[in-house]
C-alpha positions, 0 to 999 in steps of 0.5 A: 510499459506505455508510461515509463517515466511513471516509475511505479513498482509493484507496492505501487500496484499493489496500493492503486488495486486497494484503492480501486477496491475500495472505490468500489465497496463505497459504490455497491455499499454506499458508503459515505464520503467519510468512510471512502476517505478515512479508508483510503487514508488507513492503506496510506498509512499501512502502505508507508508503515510497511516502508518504514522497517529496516533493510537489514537482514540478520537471519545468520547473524548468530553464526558470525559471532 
């Protein structure tokens, strides 16, 4: 990797190719300045939601009991 002090992982990745995806629909569908913002601000927005569950897996907490 050319930029190892960068850290990105593949959520990051995954996040820079739907931001590309949508730079590129405003330019073929010319899209407003509005819609390329407001959309670019709903991925921030699943992307963080998608940070915010929890870490805890309890697939097998029914057999502990």
């Amino acid at each position: 990797m050319f930029y190892s002090y960068i850290k990105l992982g593949p959520r990051d990745g995954v996040m820079l190719i739907s931001v590309l995806i949508m730079l590129v629909l405003t330019l073929v569908f010319k899209w407003s300045v509005w819609e390329f913002v407001s959309s670019i601000v709903a991925v921030i927005i699943a992307f963080s939601a998608g940070h915010m569950r929890s870490n805890e897996k309890n697939v097998l907490a029914f057999l502990k009991k």
